[in-house]
N, C-alpha and C positions, 0 to 999 in steps of 0.2 A: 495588545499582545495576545497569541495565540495560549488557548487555554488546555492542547491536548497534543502530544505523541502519542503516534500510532505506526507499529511495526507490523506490515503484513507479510505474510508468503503466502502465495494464490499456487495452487495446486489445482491444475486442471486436469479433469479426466479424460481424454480422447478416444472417438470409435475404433480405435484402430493401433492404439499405445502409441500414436506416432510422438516427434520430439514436440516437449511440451513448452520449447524455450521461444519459437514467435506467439505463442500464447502470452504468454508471458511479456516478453515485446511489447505485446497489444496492453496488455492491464497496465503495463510502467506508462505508456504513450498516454493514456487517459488521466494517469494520474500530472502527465508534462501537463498536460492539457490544460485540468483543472485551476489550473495559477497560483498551484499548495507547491509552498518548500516543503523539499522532499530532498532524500539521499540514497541511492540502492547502495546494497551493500550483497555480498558474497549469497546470501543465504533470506532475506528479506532484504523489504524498502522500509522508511521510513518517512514517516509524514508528519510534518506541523501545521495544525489550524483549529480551528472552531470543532469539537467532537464530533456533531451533528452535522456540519459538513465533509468532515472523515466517512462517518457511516454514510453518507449519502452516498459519495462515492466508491468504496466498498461494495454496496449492492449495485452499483452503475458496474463496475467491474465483474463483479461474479455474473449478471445478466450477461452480459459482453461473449462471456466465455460460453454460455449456452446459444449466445445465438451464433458464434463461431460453429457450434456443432460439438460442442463439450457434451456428454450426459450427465456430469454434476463438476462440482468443485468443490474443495478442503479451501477455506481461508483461517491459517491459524494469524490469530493477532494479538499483541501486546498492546496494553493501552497506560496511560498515566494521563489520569487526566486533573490538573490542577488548579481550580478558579482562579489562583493570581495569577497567573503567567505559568507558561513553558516554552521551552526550547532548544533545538539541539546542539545549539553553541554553547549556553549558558551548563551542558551536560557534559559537554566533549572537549569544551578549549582548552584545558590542561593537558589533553594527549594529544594535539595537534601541534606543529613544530610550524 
């Protein structure tokens, strides 16, 4: 069992303020990639796996966005990280119909 939820929002800076939402595109695509359960939701994603493969990819994303042609990024994130297990079923299946 996965030992960490991680809620990101990747905020990229662009040369130009253009729209920041295929940036973004790009960061969700790597996180499909990865082969982490995950869930985007309105305002961040979220992610279930191993902590240290969380952050691995988190910096694999914010690189991404520079070499897109970003001049920085904001990633705020939420972490919960639990050595016995996590997971965002075992968090959410009561508010799910």
């Amino acid at each position: 069992m996965s030992n960490s939820l991680v809620s990101i929002q990747i905020i990229p800076k662009t040369e130009k303020n253009e729209d920041v939402i295929p940036y973004v595109d790009h960061a969700i695509s790597l996180i499909e990639k990865s082969g982490l359960k995950y869930e985007v939701h309105p305002l961040e994603t979220t992610i279930e796996g191993e902590l240290s493969t969380i952050f691995g990819l988190i910096e694999k994303m914010n690189e991404a966005m520079v070499e897109k042609g970003c001049s920085n990024v904001i990633s705020q994130i939420k972490v919960l990280y639990q050595p016995s297990g996590a997971s965002m079923d075992d968090l959410t299946s009561k508010y799910r119909t």
